[in-house]
C-alpha positions in Angstrom: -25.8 -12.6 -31.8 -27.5 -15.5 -33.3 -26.0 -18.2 -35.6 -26.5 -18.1 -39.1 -28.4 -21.0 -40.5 -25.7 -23.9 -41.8 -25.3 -24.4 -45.1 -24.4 -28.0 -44.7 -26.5 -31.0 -45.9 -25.7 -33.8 -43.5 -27.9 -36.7 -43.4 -27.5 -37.5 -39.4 -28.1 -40.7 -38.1 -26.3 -42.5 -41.5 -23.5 -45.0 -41.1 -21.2 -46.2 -43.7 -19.9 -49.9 -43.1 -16.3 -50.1 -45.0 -13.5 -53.1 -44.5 -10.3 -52.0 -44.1 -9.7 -52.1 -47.8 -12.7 -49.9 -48.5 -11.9 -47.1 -46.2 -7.9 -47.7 -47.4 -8.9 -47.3 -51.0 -11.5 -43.8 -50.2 -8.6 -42.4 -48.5 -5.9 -43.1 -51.5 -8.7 -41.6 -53.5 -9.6 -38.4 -51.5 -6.0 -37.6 -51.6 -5.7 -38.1 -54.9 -8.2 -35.7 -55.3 -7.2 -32.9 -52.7 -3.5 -33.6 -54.7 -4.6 -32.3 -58.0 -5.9 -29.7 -56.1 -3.2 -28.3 -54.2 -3.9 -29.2 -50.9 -0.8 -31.2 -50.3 -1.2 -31.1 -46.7 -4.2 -32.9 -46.7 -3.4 -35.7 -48.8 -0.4 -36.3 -47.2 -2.6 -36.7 -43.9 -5.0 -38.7 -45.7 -2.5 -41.5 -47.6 -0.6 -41.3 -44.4 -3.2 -42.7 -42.6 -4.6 -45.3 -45.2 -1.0 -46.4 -45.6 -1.1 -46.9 -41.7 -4.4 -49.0 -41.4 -2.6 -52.5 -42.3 0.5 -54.3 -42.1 1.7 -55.6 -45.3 3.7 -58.6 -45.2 5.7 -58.6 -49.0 6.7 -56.4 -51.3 5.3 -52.4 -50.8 6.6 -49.0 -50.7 7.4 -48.3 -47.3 9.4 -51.6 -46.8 11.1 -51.2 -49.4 12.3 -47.9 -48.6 13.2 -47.9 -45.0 15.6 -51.1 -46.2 17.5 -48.9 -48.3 21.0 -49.8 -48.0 22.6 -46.4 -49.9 20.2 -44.6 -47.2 21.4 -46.7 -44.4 25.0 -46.0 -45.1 24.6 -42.6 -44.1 21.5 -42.8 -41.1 20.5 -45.0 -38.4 17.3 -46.6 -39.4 15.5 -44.7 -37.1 17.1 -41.9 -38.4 16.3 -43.0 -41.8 12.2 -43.6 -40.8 12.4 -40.7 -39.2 13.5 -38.5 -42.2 10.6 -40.7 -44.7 7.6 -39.8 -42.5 9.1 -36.0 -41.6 6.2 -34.2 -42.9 3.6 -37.4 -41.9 4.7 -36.8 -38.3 4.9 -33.0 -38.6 0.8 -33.2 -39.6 0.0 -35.4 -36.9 1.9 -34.4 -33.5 2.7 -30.3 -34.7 5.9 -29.6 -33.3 8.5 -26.4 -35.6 6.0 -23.8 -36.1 6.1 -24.2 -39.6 6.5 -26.7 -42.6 6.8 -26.7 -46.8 4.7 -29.4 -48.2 5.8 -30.0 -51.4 4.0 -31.4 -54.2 6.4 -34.1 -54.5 6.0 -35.3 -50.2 2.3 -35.8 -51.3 2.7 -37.6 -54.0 5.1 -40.2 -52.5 2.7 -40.8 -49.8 -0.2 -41.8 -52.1 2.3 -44.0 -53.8 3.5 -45.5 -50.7 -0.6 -46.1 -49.6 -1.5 -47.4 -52.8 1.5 -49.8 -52.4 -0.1 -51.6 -50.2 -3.9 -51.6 -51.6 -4.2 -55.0 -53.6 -7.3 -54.1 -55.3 -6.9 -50.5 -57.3 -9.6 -48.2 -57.6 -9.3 -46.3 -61.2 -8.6 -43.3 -59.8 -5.2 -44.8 -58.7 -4.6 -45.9 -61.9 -4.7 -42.2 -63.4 -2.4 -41.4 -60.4 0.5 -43.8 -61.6 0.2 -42.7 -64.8 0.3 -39.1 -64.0 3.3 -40.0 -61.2 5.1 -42.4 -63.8 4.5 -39.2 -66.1 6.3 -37.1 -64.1 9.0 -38.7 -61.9 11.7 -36.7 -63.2 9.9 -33.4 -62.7 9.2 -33.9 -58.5 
């Protein structure tokens, strides 16, 4: 049986040259994006990787979290990392058959990217409105 003709229109032989911050700042955005869309799985892949492209020295997201000493009290910090990046690590190694993605998982992963971005595109600007907007609600 012979292949349909594809649909796609991909421009072979293109390359994109991105810094670090560039492909950081696409990735916050195309989660944003799959976000508002429902595809919580994917942007929770996508801001867990741009949040894992640097190491920030100073004040971000992550840091701050995983030093939580109310969170601390009752886990190891392993424990306590471990529990944070649950869904992150579920997406990236598989492992229970099965996982709930929540809206809210998604949405703390952008923030937690974006954390670390120093330069804001505007489409991350609409998400912390929209997060600030809704905090109590996720």
């Amino acid at each position: 049986m012979p292949l349909p003709e594809s649909p796609l229109n991909v421009s072979i032989g293109t390359a994109r040259f991105l810094t670090i911050e560039q492909a950081m700042c696409r990735q916050v955005d195309a989660a944003i994006d799959a976000l508002e869309a429902g595809d919580f799985d994917v942007a929770l892949t996508l801001a867990g990787a741009a949040e894992g492209m640097i190491e920030r020295k100073g004040l971000h997201m992550f840091g701050e979290l995983k030093s939580s000493p109310k969170a601390l009290e009752r886990f190891t910090k392993a424990q306590w990392i471990s529990i944070l990046n649950i869904e992150r690590d579920w997406l990236k190694h598989g492992g229970q058959p099965s996982m709930e993605i929540a809206c809210s998982s998604a949405a703390f992963m952008i923030a937690r990217a974006a954390s670390k971005i120093e330069n804001w595109s505007p489409r991350m600007v609409e998400f912390k409105i929209w997060l600030l907007a809704n905090l109590d609600r996720l």
